[in-house]
VEXKE-791219 format. One line per 3 residues: number of its first residue (from 1); their letters; for each residue x, y, z of N, C-alpha, C. Coordinates in steps of 0.1 Angstrom, whole numbers, plus 5000, padded with zeros to 4 digits. Example, Ala and Ser with C-alpha at 12.3 -4.5 7.8 and 13.67 -1.06 7.14 Angstrom:
<tiros>
1) as) 5132/4943/5078/5123/4955/5078/5132/4967/5078; 5128/4978/5071/5137/4989/5071/5129/5000/5079 $
</tiros>
This chain:
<tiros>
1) xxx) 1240/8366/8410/1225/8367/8409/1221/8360/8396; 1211/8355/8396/1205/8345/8383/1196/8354/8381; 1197/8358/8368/1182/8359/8353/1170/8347/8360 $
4) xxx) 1156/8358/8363/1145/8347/8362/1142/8349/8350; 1135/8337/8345/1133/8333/8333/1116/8336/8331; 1113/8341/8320/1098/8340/8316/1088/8330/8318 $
7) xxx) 1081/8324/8321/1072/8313/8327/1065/8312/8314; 1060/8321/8303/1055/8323/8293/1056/8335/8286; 1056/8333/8272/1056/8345/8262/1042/8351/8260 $
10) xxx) 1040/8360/8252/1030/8364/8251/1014/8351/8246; 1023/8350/8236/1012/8342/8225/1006/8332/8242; 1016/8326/8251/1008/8316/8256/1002/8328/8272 $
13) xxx) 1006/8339/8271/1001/8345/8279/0985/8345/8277; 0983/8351/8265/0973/8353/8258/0961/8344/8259; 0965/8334/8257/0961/8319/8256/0959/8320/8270 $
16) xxx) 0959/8320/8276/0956/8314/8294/0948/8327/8300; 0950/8339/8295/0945/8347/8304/0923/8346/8297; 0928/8341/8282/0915/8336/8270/0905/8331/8280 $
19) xxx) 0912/8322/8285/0906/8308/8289/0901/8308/8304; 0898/8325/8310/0892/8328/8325/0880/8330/8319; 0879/8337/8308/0864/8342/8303/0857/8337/8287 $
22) xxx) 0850/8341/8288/0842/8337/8275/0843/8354/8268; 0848/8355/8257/0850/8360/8248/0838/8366/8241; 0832/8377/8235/0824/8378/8225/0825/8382/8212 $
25) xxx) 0818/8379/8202/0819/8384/8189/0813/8398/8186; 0817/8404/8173/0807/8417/8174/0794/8422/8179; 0786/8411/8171/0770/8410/8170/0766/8412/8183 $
28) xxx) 0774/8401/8189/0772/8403/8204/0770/8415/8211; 0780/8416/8210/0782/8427/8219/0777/8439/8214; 0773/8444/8203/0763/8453/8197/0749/8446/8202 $
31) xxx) 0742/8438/8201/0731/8436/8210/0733/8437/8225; 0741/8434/8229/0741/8432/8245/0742/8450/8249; 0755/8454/8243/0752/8471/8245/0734/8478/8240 $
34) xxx) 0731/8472/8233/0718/8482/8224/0705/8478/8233; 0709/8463/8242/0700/8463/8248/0701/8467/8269; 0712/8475/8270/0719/8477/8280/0722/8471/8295 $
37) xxx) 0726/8453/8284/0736/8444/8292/0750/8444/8295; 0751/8455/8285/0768/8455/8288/0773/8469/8285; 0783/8474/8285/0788/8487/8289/0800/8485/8277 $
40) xxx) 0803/8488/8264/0810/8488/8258/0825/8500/8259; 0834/8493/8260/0844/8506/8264/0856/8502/8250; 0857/8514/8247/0871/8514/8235/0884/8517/8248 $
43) xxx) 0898/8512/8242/0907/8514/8248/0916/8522/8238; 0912/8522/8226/0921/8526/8217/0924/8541/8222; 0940/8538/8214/0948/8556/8212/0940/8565/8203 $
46) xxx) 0945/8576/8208/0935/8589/8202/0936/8587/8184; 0950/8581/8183/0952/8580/8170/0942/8572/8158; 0942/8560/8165/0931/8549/8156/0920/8555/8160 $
49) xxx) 0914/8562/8169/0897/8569/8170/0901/8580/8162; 0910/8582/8156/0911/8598/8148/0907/8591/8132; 0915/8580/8133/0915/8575/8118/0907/8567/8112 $
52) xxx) 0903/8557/8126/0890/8547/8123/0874/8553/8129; 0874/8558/8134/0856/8562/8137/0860/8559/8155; 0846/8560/8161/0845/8555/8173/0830/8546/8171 $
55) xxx) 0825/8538/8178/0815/8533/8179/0803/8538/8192; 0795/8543/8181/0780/8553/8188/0779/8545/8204; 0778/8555/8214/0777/8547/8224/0788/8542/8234 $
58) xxx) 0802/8535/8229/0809/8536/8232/0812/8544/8244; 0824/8542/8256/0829/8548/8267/0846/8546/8258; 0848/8559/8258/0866/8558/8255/0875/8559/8272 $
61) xxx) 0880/8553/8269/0889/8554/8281/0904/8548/8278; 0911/8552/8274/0925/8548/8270/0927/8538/8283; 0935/8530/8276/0943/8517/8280/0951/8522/8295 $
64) xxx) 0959/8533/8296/0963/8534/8311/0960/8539/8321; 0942/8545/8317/0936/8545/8329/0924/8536/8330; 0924/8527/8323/0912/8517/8326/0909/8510/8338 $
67) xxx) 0920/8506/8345/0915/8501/8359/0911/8511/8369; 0916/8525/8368/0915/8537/8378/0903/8540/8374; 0895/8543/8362/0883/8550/8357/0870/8537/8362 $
70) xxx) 0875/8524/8360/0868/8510/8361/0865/8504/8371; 0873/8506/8383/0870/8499/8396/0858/8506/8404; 0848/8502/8406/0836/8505/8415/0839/8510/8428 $
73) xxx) 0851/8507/8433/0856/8518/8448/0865/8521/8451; 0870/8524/8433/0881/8534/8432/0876/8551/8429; 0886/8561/8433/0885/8571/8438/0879/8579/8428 $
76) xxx) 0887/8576/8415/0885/8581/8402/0880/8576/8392; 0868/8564/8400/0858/8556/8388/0851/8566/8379; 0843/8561/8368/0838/8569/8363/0823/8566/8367 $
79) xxx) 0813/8575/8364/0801/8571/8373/0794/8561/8363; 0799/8555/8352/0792/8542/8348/0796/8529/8358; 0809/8530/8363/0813/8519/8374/0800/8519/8387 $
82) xxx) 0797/8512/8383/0786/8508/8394/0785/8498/8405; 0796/8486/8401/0796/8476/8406/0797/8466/8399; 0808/8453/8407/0814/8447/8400/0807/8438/8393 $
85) xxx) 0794/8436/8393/0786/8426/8385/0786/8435/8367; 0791/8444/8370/0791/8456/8354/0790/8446/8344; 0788/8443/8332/0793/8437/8323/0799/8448/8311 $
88) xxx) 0814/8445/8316/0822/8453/8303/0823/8445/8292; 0829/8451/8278/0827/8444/8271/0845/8458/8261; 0858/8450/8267/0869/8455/8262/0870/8455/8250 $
91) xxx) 0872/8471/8241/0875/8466/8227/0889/8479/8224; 0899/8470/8218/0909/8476/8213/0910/8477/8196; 0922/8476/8189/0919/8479/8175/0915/8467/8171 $
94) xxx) 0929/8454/8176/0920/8437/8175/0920/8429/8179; 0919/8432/8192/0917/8417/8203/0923/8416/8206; 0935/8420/8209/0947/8417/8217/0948/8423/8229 $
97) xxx) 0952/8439/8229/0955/8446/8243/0941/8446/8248; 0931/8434/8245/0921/8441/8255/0918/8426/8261; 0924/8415/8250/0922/8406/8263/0929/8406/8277 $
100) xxx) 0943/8412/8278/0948/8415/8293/0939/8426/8297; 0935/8434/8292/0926/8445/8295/0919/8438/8307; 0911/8432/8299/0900/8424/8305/0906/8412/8319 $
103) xxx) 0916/8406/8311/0917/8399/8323/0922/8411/8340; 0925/8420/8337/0934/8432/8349/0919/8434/8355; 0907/8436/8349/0895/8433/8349/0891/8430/8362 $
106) xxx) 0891/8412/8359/0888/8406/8366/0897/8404/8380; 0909/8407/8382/0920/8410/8392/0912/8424/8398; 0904/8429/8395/0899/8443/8404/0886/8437/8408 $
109) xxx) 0881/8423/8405/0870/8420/8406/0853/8421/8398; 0856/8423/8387/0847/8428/8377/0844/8415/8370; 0840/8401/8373/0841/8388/8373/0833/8389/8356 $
112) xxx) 0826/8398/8352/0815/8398/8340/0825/8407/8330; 0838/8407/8330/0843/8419/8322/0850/8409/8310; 0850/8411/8301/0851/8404/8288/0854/8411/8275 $
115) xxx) 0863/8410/8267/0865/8417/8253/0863/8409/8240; 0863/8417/8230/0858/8418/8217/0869/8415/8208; 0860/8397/8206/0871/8387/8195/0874/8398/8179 $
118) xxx) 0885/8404/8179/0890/8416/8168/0888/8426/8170; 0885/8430/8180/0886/8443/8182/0876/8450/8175; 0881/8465/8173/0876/8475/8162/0873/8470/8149 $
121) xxx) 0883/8462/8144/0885/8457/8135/0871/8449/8132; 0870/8440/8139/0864/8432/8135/0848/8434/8134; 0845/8446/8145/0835/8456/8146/0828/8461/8132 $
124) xxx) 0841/8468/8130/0836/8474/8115/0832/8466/8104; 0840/8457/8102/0838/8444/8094/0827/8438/8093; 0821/8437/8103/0805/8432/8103/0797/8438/8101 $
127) xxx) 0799/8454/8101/0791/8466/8090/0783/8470/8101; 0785/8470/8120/0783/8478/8125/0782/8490/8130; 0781/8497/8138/0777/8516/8131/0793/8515/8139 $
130) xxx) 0796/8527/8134/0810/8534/8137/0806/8553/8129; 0808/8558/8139/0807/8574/8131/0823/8581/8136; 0822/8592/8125/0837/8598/8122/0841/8606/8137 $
</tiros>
């Protein structure tokens, strides 16, 4: 029996799954939520919402039930899933677990679903609200 071999590592995973969607920056997506174009969802562990804040507004929904809570005609959506035109807007601690986030996303059909270039991180850093 032969070892299949990886097709790609992360870094170029990353890279390819980037390049289905257009990405947003903070600002953004703080206007697009404030003006209610988009549906901001944290993915983070309880841990980093314990130690970094959460963002007012915000939907938490940890990282392994986000397609089950997110699909529009799944069993166990949450009642912000409304349908697949939603615009999500994935944010992890920095951009990473949420761009597969986002791309698993668009594999459920959520063609407008998109995350947040740094995450948390990069949230707070532009002196956006975050409360404890």
């Amino acid at each position: 029996m032969s070892e299949k071999r990886p097709t790609a590592g992360i870094d170029e995973l990353l890279e390819r799954v980037r390049r289905g969607y257009e990405r947003v920056e903070a600002r953004e997506a703080y206007g697009a939520a404030r003006s209610g174009e988009a549906l901001l969802v944290d993915i983070r562990y309880a841990a980093l919402r314990d130690r970094d804040g959460l963002i007012p507004g915000a939907l938490v929904i940890e990282r392994n039930e986000l397609e089950w809570r997110l699909d529009p005609r799944g069993s166990h959506r949450v009642p912000e899933a409304t349908g697949h035109d939603l615009r999500v807007v994935v944010i992890c601690n920095e951009g990473y677990a949420s761009s597969l986030a986002a791309a698993s996303l668009h594999q459920l059909g959520l063609h407008r679903a998109t995350d947040l270039v740094g995450g948390f991180q990069a949230w707070r850093a532009a002196g956006l609200p975050v409360v404890s």
